[in-house]
PABA-307187 format. One record per atom (N, C-alpha, C, CB): atom name; x, y, z. Coordinates in steps of 0.001 Angstrom, whole numbers, padded with zeros to 6 digits. Glycine has a CB too. Layout:
# PABA-307187
   atome        px        py        pz
      CA         X         Y         Z
...
This chain:
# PABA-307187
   atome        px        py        pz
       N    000847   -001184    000000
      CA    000000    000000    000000
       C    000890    001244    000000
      CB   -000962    000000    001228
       N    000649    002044   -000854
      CA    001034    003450   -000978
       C    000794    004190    000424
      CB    000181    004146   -002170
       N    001827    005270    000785
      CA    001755    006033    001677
       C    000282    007049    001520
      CB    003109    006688    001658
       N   -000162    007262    002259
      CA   -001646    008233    001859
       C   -002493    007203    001460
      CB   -001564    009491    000478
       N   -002445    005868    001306
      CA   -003759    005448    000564
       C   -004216    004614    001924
      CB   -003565    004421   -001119
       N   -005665    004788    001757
      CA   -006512    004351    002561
       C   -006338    002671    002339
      CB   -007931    005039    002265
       N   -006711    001512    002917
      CA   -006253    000114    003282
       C   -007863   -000165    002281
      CB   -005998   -000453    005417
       N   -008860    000509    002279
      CA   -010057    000151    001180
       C   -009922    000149   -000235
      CB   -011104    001023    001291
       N   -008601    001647   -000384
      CA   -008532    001895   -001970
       C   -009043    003124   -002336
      CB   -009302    000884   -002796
       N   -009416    003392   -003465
      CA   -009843    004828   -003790
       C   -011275    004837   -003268
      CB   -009750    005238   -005453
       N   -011946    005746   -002844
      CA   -013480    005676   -002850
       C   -013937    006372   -003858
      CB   -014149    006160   -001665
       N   -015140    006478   -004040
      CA   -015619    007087   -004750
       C   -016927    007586   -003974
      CB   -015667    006405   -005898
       N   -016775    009445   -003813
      CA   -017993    010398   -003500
       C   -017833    011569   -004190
      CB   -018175    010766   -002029
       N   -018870    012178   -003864
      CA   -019611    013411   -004735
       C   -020052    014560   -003702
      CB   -021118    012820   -005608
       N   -020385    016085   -004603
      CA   -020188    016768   -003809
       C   -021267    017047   -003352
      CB   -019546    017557   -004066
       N   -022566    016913   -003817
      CA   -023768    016681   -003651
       C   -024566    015297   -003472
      CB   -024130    017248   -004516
       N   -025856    014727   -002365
      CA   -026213    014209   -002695
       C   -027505    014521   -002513
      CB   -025723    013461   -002527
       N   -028791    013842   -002455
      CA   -030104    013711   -002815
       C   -030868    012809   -001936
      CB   -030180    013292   -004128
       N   -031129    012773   -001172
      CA   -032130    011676    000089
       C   -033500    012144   -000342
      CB   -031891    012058    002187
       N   -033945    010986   -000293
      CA   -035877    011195   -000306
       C   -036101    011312    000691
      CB   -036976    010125   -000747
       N   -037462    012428    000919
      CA   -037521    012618    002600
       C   -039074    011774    002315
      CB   -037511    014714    003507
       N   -039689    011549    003453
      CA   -040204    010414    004167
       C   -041561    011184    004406
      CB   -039283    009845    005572
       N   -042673    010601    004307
      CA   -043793    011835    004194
       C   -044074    011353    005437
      CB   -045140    011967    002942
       N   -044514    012220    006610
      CA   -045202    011197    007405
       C   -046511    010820    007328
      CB   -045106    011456    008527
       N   -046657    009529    008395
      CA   -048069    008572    008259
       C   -049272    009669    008166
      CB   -048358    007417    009804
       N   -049605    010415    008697
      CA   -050743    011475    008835
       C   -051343    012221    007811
      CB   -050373    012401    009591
       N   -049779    012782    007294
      CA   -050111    013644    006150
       C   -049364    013368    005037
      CB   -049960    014996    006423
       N   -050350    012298    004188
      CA   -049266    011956    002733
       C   -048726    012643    001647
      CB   -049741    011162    001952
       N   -048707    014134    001830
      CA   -048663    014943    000771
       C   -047025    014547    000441
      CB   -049123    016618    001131
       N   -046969    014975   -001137
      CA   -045177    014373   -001402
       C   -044385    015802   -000680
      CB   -044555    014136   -003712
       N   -043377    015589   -000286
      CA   -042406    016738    000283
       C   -041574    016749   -000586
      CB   -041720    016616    001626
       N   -040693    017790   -000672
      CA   -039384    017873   -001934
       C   -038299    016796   -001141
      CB   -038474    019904   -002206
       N   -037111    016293   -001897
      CA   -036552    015475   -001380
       C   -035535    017081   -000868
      CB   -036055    014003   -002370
       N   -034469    016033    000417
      CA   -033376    016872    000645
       C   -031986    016786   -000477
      CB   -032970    016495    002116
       N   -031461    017834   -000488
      CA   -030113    017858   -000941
       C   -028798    018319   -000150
      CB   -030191    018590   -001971
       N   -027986    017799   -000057
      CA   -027053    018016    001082
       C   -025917    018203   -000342
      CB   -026833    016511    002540
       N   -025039    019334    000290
      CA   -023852    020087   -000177
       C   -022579    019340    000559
      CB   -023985    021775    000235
       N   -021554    019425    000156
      CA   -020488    018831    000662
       C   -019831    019729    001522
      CB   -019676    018348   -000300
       N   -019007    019743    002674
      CA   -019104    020612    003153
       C   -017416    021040    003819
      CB   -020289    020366    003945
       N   -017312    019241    004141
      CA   -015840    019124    005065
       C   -015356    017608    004797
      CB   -016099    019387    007001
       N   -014071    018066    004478
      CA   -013684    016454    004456
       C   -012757    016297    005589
      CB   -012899    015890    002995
       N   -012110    015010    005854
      CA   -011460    014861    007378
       C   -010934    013875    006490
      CB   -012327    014506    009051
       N   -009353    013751    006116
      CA   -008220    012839    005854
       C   -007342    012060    006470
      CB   -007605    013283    005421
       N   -006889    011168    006642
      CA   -005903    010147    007616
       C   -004929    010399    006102
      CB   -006627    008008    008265
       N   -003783    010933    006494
      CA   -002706    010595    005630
       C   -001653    009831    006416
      CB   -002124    011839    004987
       N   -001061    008537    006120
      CA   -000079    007383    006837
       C   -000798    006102    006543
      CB    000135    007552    008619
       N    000545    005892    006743
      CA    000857    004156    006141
       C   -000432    003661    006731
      CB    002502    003093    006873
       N   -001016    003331    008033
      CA   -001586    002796    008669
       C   -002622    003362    009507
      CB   -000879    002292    009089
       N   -003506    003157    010462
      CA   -004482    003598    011347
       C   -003851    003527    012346
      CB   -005671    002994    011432
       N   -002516    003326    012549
      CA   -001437    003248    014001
       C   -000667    004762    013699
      CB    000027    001544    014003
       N   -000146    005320    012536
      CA    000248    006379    012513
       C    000037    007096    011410
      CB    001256    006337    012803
       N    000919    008239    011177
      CA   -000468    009413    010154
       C   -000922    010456    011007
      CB   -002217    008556    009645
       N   -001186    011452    009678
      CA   -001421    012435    010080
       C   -003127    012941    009715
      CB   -000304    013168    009598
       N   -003953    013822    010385
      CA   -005332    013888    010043
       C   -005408    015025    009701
      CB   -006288    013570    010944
       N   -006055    015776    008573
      CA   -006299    017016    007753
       C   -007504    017085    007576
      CB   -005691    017133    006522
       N   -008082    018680    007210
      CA   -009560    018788    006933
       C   -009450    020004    005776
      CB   -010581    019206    008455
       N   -010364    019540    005206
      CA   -010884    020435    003949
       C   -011721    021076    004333
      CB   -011398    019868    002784
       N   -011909    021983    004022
      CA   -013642    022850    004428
       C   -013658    023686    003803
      CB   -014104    023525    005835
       N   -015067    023880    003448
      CA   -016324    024839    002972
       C   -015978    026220    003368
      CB   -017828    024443    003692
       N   -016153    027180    002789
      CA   -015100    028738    003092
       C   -017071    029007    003446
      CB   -013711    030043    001118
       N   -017220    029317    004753
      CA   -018300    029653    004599
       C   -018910    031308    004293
      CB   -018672    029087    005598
       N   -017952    032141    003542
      CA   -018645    033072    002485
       C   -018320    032424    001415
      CB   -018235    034582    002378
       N   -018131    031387    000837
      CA   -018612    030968   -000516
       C   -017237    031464   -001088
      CB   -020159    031707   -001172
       N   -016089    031271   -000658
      CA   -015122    031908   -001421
       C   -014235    030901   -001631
      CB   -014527    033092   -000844
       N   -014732    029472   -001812
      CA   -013294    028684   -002058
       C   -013533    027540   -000966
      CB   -011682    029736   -001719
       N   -012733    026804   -000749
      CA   -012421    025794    000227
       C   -011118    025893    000858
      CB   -012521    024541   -000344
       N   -010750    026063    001846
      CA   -009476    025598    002919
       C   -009102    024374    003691
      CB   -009511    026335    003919
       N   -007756    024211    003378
      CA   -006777    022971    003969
       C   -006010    023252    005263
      CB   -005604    022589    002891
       N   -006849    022868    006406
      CA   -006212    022951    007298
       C   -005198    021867    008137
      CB   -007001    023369    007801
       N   -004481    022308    008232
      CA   -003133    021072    008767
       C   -001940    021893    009540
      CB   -002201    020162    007149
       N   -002498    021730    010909
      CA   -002182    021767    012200
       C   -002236    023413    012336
      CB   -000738    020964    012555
       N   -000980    023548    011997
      CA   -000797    025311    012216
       C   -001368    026393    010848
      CB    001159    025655    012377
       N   -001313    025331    009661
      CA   -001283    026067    008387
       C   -002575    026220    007922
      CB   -000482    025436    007357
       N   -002604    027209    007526
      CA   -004048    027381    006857
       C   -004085    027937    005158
      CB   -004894    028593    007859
       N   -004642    026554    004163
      CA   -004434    027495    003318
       C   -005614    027333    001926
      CB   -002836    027367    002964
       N   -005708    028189    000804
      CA   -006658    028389    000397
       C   -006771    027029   -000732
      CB   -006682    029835    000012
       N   -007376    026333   -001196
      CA   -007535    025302   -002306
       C   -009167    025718   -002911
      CB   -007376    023492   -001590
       N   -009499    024286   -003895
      CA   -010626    024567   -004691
       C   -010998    023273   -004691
      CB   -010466    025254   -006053
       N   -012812    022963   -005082
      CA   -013663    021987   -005200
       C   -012304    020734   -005516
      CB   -014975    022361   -006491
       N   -012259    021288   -006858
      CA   -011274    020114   -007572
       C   -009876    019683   -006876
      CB   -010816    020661   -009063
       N   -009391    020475   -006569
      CA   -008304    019545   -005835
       C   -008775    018955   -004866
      CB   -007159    020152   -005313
       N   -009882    019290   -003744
      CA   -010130    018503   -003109
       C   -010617    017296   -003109
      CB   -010454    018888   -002698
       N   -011302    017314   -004390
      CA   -011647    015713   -004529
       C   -010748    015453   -005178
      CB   -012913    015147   -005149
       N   -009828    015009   -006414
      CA   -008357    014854   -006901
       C   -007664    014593   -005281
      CB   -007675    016493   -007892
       N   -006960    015231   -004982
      CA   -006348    015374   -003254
       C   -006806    013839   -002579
      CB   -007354    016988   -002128
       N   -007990    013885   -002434
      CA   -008560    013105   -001070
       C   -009033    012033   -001670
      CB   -009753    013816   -000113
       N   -009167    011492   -002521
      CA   -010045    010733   -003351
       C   -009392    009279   -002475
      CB   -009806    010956   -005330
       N   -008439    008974   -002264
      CA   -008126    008064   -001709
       C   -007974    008271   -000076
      CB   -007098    007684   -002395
       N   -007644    009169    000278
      CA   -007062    009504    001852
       C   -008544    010236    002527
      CB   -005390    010887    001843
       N   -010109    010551    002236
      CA   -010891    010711    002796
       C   -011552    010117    004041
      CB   -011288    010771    002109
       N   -011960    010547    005088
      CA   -011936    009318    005840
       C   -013342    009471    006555
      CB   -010583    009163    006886
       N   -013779    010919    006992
      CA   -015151    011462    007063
       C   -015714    012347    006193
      CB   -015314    012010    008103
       N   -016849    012208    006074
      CA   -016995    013517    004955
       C   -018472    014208    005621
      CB   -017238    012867    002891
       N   -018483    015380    005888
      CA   -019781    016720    006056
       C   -020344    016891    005026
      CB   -019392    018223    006396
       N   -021726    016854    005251
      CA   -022628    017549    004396
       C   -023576    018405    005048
      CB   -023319    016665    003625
       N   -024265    019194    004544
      CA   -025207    020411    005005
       C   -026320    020464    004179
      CB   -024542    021826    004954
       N   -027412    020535    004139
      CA   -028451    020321    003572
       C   -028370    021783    002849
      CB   -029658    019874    004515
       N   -028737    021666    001540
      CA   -028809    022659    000967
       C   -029858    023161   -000450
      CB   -027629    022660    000821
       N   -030804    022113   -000569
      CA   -031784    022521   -001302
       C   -033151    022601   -001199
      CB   -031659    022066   -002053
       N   -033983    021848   -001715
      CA   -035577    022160   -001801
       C   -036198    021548   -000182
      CB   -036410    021134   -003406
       N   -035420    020990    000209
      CA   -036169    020565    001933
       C   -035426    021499    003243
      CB   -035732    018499    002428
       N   -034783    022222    003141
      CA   -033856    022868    003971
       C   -034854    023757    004690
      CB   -032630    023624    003197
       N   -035693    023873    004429
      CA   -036865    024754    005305
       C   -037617    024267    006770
      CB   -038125    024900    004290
       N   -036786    023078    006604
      CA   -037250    022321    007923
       C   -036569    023127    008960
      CB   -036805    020652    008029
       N   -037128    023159    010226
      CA   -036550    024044    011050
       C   -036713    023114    012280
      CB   -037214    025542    011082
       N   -036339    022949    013522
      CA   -036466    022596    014683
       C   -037616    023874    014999
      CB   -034986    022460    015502
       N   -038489    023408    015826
      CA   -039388    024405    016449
       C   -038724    024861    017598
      CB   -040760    023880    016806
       N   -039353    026598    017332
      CA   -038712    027422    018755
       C   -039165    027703    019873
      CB   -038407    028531    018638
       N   -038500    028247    020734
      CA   -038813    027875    021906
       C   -040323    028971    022355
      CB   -037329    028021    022856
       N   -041481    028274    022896
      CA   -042144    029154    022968
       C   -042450    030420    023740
      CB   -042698    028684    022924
       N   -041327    030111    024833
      CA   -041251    031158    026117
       C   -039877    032231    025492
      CB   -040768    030118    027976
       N   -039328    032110    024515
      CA   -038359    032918    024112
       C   -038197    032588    022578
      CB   -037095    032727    024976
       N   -038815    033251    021846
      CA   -039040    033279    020330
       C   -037484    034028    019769
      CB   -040662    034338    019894
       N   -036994    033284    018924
      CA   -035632    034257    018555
       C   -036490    035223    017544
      CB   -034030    033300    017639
């Protein structure tokens, strides 16, 4: 096994995905499905799960890019290298809901309305 490569091999993910949401029993009306955005990746780079180092990609949250953070360094990258980059060394991956079902909200509190 190559240094950086995961003991599974390459994976294969995407930066978007698509879940059907679930109508409930009561009210069968169809709901839009969710879409979740990619958001953060979390890397194991080393030979093994005994040593190695762990890195994260993330979502620039003004929309300006993605950042590689590793330990002290912080620095700027893009969609594409990150998947190129990680495609093998990914090890968690974030998503954030980000399309036609995202309107779901937790209900607020009724004694203190934000």
């Amino acid at each position: 096994m190559e240094p950086g490569q995961a003991p599974w091999g390459e994976t294969t993910w995407t930066t978007h995905l698509q879940t059907p949401r679930k109508a409930p029993l009561i009210n069968q009306r169809h709901q839009p499905d969710n879409i979740y955005k990619l958001s953060s990746v979390i890397s194991h780079l080393g030979d093994n799960m005994y040593t190695g180092h762990y890195i994260s990609d993330v979502l620039d949250s003004r929309g300006s890019g993605w950042l590689c953070l590793d330990d002290a360094s912080v620095l700027r990258t893009d969609e594409a290298t990150v998947l190129r980059a990680r495609a093998q060394t990914a090890y968690i991956l974030f998503y954030v809901c980000s399309g036609a079902g995202e309107g779901d909200q937790a209900p607020q509190d009724q004694e203190n309305p934000s």
